[in-house]
C-alpha positions in Angstrom: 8.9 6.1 -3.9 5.2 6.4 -4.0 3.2 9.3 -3.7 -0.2 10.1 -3.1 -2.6 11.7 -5.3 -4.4 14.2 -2.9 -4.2 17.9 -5.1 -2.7 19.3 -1.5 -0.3 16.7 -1.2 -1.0 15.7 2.3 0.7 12.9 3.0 3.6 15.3 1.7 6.2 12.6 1.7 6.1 9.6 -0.6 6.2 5.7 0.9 9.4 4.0 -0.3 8.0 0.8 -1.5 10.3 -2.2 -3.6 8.9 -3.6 -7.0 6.5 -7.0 -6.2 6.4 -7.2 -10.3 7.6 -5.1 -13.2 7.1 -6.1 -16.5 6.1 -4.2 -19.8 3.3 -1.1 -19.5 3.0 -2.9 -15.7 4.5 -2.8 -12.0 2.8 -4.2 -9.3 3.8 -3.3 -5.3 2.9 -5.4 -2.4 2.4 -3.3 0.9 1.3 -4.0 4.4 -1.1 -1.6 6.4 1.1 0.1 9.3 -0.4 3.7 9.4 -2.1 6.3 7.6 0.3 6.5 4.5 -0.2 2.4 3.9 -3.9 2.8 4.1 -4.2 5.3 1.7 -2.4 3.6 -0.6 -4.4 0.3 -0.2 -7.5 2.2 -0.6 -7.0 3.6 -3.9 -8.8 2.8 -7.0 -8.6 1.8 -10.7 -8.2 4.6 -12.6 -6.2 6.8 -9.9 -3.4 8.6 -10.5 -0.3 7.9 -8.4 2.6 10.1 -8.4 6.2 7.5 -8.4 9.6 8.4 -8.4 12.0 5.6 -9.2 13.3 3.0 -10.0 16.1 4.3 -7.3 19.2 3.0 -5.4 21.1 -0.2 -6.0 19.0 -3.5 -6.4 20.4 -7.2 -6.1 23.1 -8.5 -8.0 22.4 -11.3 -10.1 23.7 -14.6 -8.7 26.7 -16.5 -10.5 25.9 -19.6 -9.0 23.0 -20.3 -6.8 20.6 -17.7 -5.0 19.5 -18.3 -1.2 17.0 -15.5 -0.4 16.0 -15.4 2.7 12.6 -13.6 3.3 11.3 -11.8 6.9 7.5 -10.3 6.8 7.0 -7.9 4.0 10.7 -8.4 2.9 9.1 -11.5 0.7 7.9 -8.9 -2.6 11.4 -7.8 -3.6 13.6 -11.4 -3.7 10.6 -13.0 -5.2 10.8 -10.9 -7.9 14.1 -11.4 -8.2 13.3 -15.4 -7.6 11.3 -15.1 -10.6 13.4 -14.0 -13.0 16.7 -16.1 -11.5 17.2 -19.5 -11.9 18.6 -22.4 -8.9 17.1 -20.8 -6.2 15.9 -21.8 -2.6 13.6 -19.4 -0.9 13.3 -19.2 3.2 10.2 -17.4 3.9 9.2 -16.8 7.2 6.2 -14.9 9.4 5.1 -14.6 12.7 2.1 -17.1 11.8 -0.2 -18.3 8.6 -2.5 -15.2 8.8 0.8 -12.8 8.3 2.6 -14.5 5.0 2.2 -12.5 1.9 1.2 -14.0 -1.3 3.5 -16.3 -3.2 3.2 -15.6 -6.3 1.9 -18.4 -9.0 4.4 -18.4 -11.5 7.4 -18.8 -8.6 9.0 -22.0 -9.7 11.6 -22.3 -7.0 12.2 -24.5 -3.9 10.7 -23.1 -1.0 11.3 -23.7 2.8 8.4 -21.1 4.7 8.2 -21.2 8.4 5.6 -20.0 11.0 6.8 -19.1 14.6 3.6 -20.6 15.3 3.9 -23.2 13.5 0.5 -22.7 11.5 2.0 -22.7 8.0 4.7 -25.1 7.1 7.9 -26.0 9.9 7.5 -24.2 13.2 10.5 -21.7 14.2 12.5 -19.1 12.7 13.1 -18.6 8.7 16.9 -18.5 9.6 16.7 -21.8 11.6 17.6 -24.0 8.6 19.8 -21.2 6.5 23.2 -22.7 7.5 21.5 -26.6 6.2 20.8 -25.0 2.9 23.8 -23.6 2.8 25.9 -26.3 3.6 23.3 -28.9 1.3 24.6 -26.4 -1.7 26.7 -23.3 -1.1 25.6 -20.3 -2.9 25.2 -16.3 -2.3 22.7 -15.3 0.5 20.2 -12.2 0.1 17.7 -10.7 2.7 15.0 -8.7 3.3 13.1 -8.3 6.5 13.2 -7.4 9.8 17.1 -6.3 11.4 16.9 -8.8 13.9 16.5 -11.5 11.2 19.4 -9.7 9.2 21.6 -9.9 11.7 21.0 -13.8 12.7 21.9 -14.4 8.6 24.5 -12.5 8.6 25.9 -13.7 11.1 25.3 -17.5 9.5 26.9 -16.2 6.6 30.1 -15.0 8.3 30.7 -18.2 10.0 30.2 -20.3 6.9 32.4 -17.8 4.9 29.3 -17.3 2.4 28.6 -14.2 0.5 25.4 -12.1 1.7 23.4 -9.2 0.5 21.1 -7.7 2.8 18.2 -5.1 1.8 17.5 -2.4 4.6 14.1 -0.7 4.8 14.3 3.7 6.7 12.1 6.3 6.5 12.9 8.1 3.6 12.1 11.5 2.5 13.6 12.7 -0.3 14.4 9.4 -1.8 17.5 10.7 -4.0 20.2 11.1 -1.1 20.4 15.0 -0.6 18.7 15.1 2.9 20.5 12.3 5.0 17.6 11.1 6.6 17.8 7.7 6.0 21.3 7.1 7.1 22.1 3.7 8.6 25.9 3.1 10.1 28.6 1.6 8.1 32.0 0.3 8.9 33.8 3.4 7.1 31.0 5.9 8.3 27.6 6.1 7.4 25.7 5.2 4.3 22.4 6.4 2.8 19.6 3.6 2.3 18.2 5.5 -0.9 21.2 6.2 -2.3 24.0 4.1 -1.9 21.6 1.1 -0.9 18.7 -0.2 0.0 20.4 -3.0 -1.3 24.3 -3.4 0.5 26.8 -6.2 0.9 26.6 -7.2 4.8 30.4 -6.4 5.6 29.4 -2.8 4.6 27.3 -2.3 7.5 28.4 -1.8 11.0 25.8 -4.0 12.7 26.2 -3.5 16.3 26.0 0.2 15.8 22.1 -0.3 13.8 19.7 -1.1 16.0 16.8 -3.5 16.1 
C-alpha cells in the first residue's frame, strides 16, 4: 500500500500497488494513470518521501514444476517478477493493443507468447486464446493477474484441463490489513478479504459467478 506524501494527507487512503521489482535497498512499482491517486504518484520526484505499508497478504506460491502466468493489462508487473526469479516458465501477455503493454523487463529470460486484440504487437486475439495449447504442449500450474473477465476465461481453461490455477484479484482497499471489510470479494464458503486472506487465492476458492466483471 502506497501513500502519498502531502503533510495533510489528502489522498487519505493509500493505492494498493503489487512489487514490479524488489531487491536489496530497492523496490520498484509499475502503475497505470486511472485517476487522481495514479497521477500523483507518477508525478513524484527523486528525493520524495513516500509513506508504504507492506509487504501484505499472500503472494504466489512457488511452482514445483512449470509456471504458466498468464498476464491481462497492468496484471504483467507482479508474475514477472515472479517470472524472474522462477525458472521453466511461459508467459501469456496480453493488451488491448501495442500502445497499452507495459514494459518487459530486460533481464526476463522466459518464453513469451504477448497478444494484441488489435493485432499491433505480436498474434492478434485474446492472451487466453492459446492457454489451453500451452498447457497441453507441457502441463504445469497456471497464475493470473488481470482483468476478471480474463480470470474467469483461465479459469475456466484450467478446470476443464484439470490444471492447477492461482489467480491474483485487484479491490479498492482502505485499510490494507483486513479490519474494515471493504475489499471483500465472494468465496465458495462465504466471503474473503483481498488484503488479507489474498490478493493472491487458489481459483476454486472463489465463487465466480457471484464476482462480477
Amino acid at each position: 500500500m502506497v501513500g502519498f506524501g502531502s503533510p495533510f494527507y489528502d489522498p487519505f487512503l493509500r493505492r494498493p500497488l503489487a512489487f514490479a521489482k524488489a531487491e536489496w535497498g530497492r523496490i520498484e512499482f509499475t502503475l497505470r494513470v486511472v485517476g487522481w491517486g495514479t497521477a500523483l504518484l507518477a508525478d513524484i520526484s527523486t528525493g520524495d518521501q513516500m509513506p508504504i505499508l507492506g509487504p501484505l497478504g499472500n503472494g504466489f506460491e512457488k511452482p514445483e514444476g512449470r509456471a504458466i502466468l498468464v498476464a491481462g493489462g497492468i496484471g504483467l508487473p507482479p508474475l514477472a517478477f515472479a517470472a524472474s526469479r522462477w525458472k521453466d516458465v511461459v508467459l501469456l501477455y496480453g493488451e488491448k493493443t501495442a500502445s497499452a503493454l507495459c514494459h518487459l523487463p530486460h533481464e526476463l529470460e522466459c518464453e513469451k507468447d504477448i497478444a494484441t486484440e488489435d493485432g499491433s504487437d505480436g498474434r492478434k486475439g485474446l492472451v487466453t486464446d492459446n492457454l489451453e495449447e500451452h498447457i497441453k504442449k507441457k502441463p504445469g500450474t497456471v497464475y493470473c493477474c488481470g482483468p476478471v473477465p480474463m480470470l474467469k476465461e483461465a479459469v475456466k481453461i484450467c478446470r476443464g484441463l484439470n490444471v492447477r490455477c492461482y489467480v491474483s484479484l485487484e479491490a479498492r482497499m482502505a485499510c490494507g490489513v483486513g479490519a474494515c471489510m471493504g475489499c471483500v470479494i465472494p468465496a465458495i464458503n462465504g466471503y474473503k478479504r483481498v488484503c488479507k486472506d489474498g490478493p493472491v487465492f487458489d481459483a476454486d476458492e472463489i465463487d465466480w459467478e457471484a464476482l462480477g466483471d
